[in-house]
C-alpha positions in Angstrom: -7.9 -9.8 -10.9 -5.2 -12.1 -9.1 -6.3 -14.6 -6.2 -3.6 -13.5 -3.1 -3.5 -14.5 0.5 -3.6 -11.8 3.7 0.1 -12.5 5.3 0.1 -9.3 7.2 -1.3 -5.8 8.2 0.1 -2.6 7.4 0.3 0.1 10.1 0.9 3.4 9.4 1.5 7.1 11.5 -0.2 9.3 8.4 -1.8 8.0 5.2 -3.8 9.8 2.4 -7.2 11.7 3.8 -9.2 8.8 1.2 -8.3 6.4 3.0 -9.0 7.1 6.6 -10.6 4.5 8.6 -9.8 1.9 5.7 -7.2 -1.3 6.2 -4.1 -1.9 4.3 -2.8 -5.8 4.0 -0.2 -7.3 2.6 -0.5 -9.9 0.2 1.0 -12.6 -1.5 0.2 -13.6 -4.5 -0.6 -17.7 -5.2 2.3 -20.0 -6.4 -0.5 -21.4 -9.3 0.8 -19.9 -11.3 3.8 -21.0 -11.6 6.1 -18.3 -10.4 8.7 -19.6 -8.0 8.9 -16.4 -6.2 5.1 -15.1 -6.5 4.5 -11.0 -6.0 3.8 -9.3 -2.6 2.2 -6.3 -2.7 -0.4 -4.3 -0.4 -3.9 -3.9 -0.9 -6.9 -1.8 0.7 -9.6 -4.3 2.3 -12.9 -3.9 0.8 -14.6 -6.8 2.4 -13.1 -7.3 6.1 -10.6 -9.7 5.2 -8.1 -11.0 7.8 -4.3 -12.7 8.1 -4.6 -16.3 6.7 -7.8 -15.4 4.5 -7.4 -16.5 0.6 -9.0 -13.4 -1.8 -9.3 -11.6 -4.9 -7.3 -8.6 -5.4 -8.8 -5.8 -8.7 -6.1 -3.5 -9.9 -8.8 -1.5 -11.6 -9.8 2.0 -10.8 -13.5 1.2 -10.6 -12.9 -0.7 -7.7 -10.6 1.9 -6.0 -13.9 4.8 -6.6 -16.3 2.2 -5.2 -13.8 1.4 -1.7 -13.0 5.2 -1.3 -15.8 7.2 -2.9 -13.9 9.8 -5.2 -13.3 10.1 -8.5 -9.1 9.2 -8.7 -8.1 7.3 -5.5 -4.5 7.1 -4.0 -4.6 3.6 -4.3 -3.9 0.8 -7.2 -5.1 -3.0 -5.3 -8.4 -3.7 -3.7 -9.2 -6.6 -2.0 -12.7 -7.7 -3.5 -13.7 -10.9 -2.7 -12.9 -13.7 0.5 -12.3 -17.1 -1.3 -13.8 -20.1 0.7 
C-alpha cells in the first residue's frame, strides 16, 4: 500500500464492462519518501474519494475482486482508504 493524493479525474469514451459506473483518479504518490520526482499513476475509487483528498492506494488483486466483483479485474491500483 502507498499513501497518494487525488490530483485529477480521468474521463474516458469506452472502458472495460468491470468497471462501469466506477471512477478513475489520478494520483500522486507522497514526496516522504524521499523521491524527488514521486510516481503518478491512476487508480479506481473504492471509497468516494475526491481532487485534493490524501489516501491509500492497494496494488493487490484482492482489493481489485472486492471493487469490481470478479474473479481477475482489468485493473492493478485501488484507492482504499481517505487519510484525515
Amino acid at each position: 500500500m502507498k499513501r497518494c493524493r487525488v490530483i485529477g479525474n480521468v474521463v474516458s469514451s469506452s472502458k472495460h464492462p468491470a468497471l462501469a459506473g466506477k471512477k478513475l483518479l489520478v494520483v500522486r504518490h507522497h514526496e516522504e519518501t524521499g523521491d524527488p520526482n514521486p510516481g503518478i499513476g491512476l487508480a479506481v475509487d473504492g471509497v468516494g474519494a475526491g481532487i485534493g483528498d490524501d489516501v491509500i492506494v492497494s496494488d493487490s488483486g484482492a482489493a481489485g475482486r472486492s471493487v469490481t466483483g470478479i474473479e481477475y479485474p482489468p485493473l492493478r491500483s485501488v484507492i482504499v482508504g481517505i487519510v484525515d
